[in-house]
Backbone as ProteinMPNN parsed JSONL, in Angstrom:
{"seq_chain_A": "XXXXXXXXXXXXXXXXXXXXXXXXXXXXXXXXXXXXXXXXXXXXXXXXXXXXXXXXXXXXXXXXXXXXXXXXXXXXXXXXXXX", "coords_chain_A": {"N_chain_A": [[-37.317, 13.962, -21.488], [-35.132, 13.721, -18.62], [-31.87, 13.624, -17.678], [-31.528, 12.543, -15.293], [-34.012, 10.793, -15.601], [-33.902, 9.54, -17.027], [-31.589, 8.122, -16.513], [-32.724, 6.36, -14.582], [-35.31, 4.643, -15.382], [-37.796, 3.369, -14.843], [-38.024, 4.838, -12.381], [-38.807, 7.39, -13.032], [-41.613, 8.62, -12.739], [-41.235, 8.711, -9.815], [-39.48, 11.105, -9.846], [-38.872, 14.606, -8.724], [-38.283, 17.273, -10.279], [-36.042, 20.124, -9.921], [-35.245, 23.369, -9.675], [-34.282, 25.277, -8.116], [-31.722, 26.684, -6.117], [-29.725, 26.933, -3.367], [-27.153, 29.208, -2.195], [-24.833, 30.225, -0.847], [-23.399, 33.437, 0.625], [-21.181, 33.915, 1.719], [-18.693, 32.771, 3.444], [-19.577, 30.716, 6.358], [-19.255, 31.643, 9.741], [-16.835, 29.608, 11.123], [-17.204, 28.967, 14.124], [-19.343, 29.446, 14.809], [-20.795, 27.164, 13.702], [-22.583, 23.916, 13.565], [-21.022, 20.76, 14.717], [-20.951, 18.439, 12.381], [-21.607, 15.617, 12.915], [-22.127, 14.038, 15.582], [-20.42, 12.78, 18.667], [-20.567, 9.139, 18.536], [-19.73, 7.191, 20.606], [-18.143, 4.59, 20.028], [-15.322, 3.853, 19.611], [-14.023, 3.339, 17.281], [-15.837, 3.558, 14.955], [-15.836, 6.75, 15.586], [-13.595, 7.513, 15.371], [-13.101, 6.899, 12.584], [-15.032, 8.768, 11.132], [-14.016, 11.49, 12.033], [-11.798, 11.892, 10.663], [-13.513, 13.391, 8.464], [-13.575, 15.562, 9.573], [-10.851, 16.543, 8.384], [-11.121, 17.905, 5.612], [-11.026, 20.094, 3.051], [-12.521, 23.177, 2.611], [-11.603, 24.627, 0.467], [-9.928, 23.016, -0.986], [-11.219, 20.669, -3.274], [-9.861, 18.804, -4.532], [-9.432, 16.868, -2.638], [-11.201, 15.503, -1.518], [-12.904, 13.514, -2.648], [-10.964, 11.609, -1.951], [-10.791, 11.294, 1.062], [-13.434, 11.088, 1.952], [-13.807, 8.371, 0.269], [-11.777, 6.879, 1.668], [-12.897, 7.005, 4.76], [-15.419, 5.757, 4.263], [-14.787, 3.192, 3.092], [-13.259, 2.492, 6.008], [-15.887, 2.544, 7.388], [-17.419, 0.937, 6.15], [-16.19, -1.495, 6.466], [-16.029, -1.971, 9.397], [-18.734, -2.241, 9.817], [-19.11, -4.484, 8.672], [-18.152, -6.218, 9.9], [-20.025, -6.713, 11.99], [-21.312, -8.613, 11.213], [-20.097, -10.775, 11.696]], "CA_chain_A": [[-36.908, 13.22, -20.31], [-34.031, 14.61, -18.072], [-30.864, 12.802, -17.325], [-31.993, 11.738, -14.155], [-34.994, 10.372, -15.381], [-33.115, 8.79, -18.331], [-30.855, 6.849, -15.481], [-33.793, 5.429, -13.844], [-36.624, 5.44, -16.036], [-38.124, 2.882, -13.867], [-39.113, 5.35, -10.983], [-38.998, 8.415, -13.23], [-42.793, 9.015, -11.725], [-41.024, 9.438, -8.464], [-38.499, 12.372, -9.416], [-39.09, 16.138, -9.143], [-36.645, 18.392, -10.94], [-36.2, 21.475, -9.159], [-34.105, 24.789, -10.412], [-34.131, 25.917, -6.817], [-30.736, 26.14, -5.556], [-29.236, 28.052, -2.2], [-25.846, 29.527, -2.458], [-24.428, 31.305, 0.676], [-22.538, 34.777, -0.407], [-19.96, 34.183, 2.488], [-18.669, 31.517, 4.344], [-20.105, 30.526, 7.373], [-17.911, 31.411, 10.593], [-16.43, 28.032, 11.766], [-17.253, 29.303, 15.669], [-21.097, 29.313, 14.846], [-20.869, 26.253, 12.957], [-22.429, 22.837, 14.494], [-20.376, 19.772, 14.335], [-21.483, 17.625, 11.41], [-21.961, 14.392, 13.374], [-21.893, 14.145, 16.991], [-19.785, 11.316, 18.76], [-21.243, 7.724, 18.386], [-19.794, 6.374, 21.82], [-17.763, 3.44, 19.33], [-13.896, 4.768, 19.582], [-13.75, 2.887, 15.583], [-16.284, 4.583, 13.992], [-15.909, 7.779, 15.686], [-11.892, 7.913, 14.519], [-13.364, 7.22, 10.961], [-15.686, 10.615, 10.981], [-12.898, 12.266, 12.443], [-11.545, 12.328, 9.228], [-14.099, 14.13, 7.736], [-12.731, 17.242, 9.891], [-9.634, 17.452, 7.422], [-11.776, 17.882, 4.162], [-10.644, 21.542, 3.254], [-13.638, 23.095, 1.703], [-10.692, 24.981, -0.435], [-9.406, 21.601, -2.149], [-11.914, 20.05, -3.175], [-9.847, 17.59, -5.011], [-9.3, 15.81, -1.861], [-12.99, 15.097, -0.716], [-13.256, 12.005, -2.432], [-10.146, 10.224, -1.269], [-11.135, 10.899, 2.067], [-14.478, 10.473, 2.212], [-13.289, 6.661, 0.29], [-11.188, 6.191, 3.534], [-14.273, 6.98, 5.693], [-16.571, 4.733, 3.654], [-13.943, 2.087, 3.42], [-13.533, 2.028, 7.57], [-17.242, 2.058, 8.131], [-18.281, -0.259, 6.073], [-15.016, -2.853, 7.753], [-17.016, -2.109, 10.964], [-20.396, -2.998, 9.671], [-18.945, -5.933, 7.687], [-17.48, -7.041, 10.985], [-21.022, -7.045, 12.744], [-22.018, -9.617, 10.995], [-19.385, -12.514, 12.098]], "C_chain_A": [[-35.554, 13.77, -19.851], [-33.167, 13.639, -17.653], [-31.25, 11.9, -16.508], [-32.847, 10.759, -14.406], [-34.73, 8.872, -16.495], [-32.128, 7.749, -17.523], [-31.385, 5.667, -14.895], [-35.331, 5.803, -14.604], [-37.601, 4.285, -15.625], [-39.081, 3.558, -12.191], [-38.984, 6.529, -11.798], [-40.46, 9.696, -12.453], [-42.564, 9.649, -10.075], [-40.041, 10.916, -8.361], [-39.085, 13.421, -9.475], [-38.241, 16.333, -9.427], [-37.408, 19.427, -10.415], [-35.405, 22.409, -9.615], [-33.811, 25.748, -9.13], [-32.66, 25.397, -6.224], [-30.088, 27.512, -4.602], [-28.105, 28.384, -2.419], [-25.498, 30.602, -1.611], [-23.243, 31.859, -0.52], [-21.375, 34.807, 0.557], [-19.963, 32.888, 3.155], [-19.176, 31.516, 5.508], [-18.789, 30.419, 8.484], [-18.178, 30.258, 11.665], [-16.881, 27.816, 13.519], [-19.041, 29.185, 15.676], [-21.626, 28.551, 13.948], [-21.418, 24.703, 13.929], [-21.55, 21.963, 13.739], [-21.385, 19.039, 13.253], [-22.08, 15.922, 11.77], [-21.403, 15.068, 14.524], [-21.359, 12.502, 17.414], [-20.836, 10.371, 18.995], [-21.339, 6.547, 19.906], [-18.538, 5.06, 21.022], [-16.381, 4.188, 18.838], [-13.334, 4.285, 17.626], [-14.236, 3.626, 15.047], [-16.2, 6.236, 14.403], [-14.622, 8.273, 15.076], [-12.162, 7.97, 12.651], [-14.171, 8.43, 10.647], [-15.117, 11.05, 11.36], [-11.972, 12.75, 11.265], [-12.284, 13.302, 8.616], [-13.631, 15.63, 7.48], [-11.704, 17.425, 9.226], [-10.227, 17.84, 5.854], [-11.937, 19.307, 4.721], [-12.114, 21.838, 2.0], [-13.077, 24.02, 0.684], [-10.563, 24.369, -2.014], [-10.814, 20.777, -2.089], [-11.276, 18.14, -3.893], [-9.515, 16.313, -3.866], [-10.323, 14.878, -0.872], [-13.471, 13.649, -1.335], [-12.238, 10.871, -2.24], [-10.381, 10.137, 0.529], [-12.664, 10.278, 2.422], [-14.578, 8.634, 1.58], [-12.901, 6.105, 1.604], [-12.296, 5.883, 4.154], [-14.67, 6.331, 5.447], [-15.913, 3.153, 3.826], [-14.116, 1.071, 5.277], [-14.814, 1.542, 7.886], [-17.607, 1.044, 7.317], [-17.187, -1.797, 6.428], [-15.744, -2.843, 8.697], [-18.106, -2.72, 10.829], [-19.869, -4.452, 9.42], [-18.686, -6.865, 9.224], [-18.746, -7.522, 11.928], [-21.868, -7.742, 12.808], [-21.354, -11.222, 11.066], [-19.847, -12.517, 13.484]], "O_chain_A": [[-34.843, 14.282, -20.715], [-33.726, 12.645, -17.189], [-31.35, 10.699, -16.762], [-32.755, 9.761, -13.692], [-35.203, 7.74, -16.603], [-31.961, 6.613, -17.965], [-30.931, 4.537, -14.717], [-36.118, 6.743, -14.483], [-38.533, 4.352, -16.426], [-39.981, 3.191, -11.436], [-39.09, 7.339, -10.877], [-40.426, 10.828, -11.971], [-43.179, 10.477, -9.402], [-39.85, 11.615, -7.366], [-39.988, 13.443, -10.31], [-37.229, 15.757, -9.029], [-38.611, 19.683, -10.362], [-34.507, 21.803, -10.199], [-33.19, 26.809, -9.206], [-32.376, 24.236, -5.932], [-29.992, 28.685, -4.963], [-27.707, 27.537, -3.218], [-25.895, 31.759, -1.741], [-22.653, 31.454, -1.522], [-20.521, 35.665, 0.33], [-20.909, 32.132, 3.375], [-19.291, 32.684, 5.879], [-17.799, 29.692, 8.42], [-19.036, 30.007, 12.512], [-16.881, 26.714, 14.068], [-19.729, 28.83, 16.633], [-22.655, 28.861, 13.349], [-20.738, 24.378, 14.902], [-21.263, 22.12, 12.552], [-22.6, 19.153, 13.407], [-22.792, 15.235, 11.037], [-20.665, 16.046, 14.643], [-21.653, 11.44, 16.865], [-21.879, 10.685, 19.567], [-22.158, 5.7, 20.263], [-17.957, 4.551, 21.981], [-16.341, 4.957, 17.877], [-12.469, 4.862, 16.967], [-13.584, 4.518, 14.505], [-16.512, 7.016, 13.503], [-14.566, 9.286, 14.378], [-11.674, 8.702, 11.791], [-13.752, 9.095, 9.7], [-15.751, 12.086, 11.164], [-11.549, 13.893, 11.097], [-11.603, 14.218, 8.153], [-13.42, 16.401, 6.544], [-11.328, 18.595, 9.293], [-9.37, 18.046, 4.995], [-12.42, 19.768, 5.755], [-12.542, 21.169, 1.06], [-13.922, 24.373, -0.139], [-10.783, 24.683, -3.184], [-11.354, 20.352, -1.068], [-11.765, 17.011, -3.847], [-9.384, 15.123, -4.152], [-10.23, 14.03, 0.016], [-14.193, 12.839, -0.754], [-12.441, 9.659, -2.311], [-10.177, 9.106, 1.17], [-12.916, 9.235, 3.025], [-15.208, 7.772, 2.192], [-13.412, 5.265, 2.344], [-12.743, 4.737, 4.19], [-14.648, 5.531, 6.382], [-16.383, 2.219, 4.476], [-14.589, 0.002, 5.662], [-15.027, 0.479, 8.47], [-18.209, 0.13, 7.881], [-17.616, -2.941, 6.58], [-16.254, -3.937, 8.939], [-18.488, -3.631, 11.563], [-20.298, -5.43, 10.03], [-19.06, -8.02, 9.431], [-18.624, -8.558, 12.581], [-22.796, -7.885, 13.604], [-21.791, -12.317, 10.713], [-19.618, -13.485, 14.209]]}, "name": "protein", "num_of_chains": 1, "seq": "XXXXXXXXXXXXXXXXXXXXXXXXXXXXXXXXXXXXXXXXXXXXXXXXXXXXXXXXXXXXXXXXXXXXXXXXXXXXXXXXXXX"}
């Protein structure tokens, strides 16, 4: 049984394990890159994915305090859509 399956051995039936993995040999130039989200129209949540754009794909140690922020904001917005 494989980690995964050992986490949830409950839906194990539903996982595939795969050994297939892509790995670009150069970076991709930023000019023939699409945006990662496109604006929402909602000046809140669009300032919270706006963030995303400083996540250096260098540092990685800083990808999960921002993406916290991000997650943080959006889910204040959602939370809010329910008063």
């Amino acid at each position: 049984m494989s980690e995964v399956e050992s986490s949830f051995p409950e839906r194990a039936s539903e996982i595939e394990e795969t050994t297939d993995v892509m790995v670009l040999e150069e970076i991709a130039d930023p000019e023939l890159t699409l945006p990662v989200w496109e604006a929402t129209g909602n000046a809140d949540v669009d300032s919270a994915l706006e963030l995303m754009q400083d996540i250096d794909p260098e540092s990685i140690h800083t990808h999960a305090e921002i993406l916290s922020t991000v997650h943080g904001r959006l889910h204040n917005l959602m939370s809010q859509l329910d008063r």
